[in-house]
MARGUPA-986227 format. One line per 10 residues: number of its first residue (from 1); for each residue z, y, x of N, C-alpha, C. Coordinates in steps of 0.1 Angstrom, whole numbers, plus 5000, padded with zeros to 4 digits. Layout:
MARGUPA-986227
NUM	Z,Y,X,Z,Y,X,Z,Y,X | ...
END
This chain:
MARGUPA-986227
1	5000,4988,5008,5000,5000,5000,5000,5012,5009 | 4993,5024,5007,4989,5032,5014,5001,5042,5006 | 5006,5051,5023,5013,5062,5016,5008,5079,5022 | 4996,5077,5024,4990,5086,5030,4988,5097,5019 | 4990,5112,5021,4990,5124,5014,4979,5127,5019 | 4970,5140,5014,4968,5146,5013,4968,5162,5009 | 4968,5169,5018,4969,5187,5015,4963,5196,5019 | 4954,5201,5012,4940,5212,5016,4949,5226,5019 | 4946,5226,5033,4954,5240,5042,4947,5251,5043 | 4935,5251,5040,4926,5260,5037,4922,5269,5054
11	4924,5263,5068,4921,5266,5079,4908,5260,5079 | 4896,5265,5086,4881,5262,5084,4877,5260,5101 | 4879,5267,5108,4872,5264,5124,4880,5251,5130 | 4877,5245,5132,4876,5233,5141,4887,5233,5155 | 4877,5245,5167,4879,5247,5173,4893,5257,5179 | 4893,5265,5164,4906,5273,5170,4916,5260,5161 | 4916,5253,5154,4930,5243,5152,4930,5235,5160 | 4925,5231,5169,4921,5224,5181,4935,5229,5195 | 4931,5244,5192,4938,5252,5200,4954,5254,5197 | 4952,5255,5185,4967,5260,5179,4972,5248,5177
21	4968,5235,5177,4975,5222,5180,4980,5221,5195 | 4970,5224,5202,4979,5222,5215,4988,5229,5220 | 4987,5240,5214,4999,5253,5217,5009,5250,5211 | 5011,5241,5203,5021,5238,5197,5026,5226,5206 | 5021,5217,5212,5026,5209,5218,5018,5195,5218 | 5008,5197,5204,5004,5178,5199,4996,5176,5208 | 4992,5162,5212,4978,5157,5216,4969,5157,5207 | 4954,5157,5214,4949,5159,5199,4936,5151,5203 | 4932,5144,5193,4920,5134,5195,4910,5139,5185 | 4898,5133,5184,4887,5136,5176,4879,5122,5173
31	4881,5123,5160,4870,5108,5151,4882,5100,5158 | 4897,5100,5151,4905,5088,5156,4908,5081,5139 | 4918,5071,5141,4923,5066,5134,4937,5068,5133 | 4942,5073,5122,4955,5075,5118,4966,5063,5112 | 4973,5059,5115,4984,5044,5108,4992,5052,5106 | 4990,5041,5090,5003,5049,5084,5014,5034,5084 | 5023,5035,5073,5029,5027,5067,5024,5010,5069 | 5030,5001,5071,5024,4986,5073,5009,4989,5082 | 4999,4982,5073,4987,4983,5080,4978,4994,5075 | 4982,5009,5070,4969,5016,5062,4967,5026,5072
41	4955,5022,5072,4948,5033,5080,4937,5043,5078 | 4936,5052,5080,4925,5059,5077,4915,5067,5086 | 4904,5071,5086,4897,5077,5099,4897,5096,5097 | 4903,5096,5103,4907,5112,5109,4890,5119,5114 | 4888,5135,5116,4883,5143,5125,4892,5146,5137 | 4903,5147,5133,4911,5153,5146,4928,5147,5141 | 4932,5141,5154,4940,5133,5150,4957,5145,5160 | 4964,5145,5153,4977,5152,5163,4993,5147,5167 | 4993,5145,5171,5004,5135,5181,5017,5140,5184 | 5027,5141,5185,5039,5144,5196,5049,5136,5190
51	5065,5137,5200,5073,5129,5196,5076,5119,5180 | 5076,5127,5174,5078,5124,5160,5069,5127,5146 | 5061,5129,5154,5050,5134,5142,5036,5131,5146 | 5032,5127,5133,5017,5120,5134,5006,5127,5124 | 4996,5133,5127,4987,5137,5113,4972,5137,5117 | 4965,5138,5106,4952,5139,5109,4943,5153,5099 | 4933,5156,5103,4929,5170,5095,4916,5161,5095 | 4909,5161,5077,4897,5162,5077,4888,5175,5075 | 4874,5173,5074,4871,5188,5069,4864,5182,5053 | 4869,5193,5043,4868,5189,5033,4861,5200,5021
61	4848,5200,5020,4840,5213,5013,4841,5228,5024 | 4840,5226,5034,4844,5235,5046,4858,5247,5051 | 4865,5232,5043,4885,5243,5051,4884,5221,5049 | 4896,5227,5056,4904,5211,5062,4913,5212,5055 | 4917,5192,5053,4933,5192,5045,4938,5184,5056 | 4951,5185,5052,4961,5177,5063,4958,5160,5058 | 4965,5153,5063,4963,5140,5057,4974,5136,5068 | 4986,5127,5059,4997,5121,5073,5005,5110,5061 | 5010,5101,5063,5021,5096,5061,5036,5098,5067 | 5039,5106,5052,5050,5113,5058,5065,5103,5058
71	5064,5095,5055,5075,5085,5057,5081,5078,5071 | 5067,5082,5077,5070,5079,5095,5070,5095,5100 | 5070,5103,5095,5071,5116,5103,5088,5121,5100 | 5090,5125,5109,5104,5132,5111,5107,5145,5109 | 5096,5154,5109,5095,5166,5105,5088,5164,5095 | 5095,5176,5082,5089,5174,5067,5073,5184,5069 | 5067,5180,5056,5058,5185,5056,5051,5198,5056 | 5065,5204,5051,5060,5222,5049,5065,5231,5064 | 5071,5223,5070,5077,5225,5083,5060,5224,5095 | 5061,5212,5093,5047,5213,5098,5034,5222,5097
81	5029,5225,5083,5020,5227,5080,5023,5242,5079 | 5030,5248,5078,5044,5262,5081,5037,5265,5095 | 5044,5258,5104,5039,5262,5117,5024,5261,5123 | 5016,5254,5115,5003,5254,5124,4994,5264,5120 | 5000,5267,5101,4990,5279,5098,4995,5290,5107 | 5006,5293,5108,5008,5304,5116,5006,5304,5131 | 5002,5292,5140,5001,5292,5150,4981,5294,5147 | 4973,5284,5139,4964,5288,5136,4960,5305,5136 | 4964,5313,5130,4964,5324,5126,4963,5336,5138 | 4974,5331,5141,4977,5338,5159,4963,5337,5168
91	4960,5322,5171,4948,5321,5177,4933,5326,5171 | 4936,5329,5163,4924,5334,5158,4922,5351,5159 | 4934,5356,5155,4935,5371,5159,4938,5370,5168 | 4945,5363,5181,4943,5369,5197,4928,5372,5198 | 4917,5358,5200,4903,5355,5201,4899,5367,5193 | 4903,5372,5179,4893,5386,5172,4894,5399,5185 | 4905,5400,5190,4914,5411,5193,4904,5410,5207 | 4910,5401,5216,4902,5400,5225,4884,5400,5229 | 4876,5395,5221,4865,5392,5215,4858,5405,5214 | 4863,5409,5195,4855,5417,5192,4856,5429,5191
101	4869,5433,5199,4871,5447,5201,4879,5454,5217 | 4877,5442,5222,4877,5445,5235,4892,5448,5241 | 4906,5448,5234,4917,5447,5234,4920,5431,5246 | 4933,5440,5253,4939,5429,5261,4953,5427,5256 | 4954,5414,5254,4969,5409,5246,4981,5417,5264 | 4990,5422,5258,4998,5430,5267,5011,5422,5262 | 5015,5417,5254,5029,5409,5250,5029,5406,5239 | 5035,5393,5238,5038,5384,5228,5051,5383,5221 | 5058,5382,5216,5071,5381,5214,5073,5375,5199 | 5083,5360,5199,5086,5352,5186,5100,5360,5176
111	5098,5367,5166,5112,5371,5163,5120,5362,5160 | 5132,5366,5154,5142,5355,5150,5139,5352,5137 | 5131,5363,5125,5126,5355,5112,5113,5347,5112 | 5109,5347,5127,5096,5336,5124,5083,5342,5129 | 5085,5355,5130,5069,5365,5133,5065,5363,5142 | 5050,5370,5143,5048,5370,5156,5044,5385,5161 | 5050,5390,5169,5049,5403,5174,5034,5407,5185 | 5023,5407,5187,5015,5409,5193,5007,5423,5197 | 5017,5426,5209,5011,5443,5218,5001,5442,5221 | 4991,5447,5221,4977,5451,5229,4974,5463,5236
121	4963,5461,5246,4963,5475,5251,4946,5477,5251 | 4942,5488,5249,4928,5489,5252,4924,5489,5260 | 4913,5481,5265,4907,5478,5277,4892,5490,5282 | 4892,5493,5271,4874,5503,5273,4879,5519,5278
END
C-alpha cells in the first residue's frame, strides 16, 4: 500500500530548485526513484536526500509538486515545504538582482522571525 502524498508548490524552474535544494543541505539526484513505505516506489524528476528526509518533485502542468512519504520523514511537511519555498525564492531574486540589474549581493542576514534580509550595492 502506497503512502505517498502529493503537493503542488507551485515553484516552476528546475534549475533554481536544484540550487535552493543544495543550499539547504539535500543531495539531489535527477530521473531517481523514490521508496516509500514497504516496497512503493515511484519515479521522481529530482529526488532530495539528507539525514531524515526523503522527497521527490515532479513537474506537473509546468510548477512542480512535492511528492514524499511522510511516514519515513522526520520533519513534517509544512516545515519542509516552508523552507524550500523560501529558500527557492531567495535564489531566484539573488540570480534577478545579480542578473538583470546589475546589483552585487553586499550581505545576507537570517532574522529570528524567519526573513531573509538581502543588502545590495550597485555595481554600474
Amino acid at each position: 500500500m502506497s503512502h505517498f502524498t502529493k503537493v503542488r508548490i507551485e515553484l516552476r524552474e528546475k534549475e533554481q530548485i536544484k540550487k535552493a535544494l543544495q543550499e539547504l543541505g539535500y543531495r539531489v539526484k535527477e530521473d531517481a526513484i523514490l521508496e516509500g513505505y514497504g516496497q512503493s516506489r515511484t519515479k521522481v524528476e529530482i529526488l532530495a536526500e539528507k539525514s531524515e528526509v526523503t522527497f521527490g518533485l515532479n513537474s506537473q502542468n509546468k510548477v512542480y509538486e512535492l511528492v514524499a512519504d511522510w511516514y519515513l520523514n522526520k520533519e513534517s511537511q509544512d516545515t519542509v515545504i516552508s523552507g524550500l519555498k523560501q529558500q527557492y525564492a531567495f535564489v531566484c531574486v539573488k540570480e534577478k538582482v545579480e542578473k538583470m540589474y546589475g546589483y552585487r549581493i553586499e550581505n545576507v542576514t537570517k532574522e529570528k522571525d524567519g526573513n531573509i534580509r538581502i543588502m545590495v550595492e550597485n555595481c554600474l
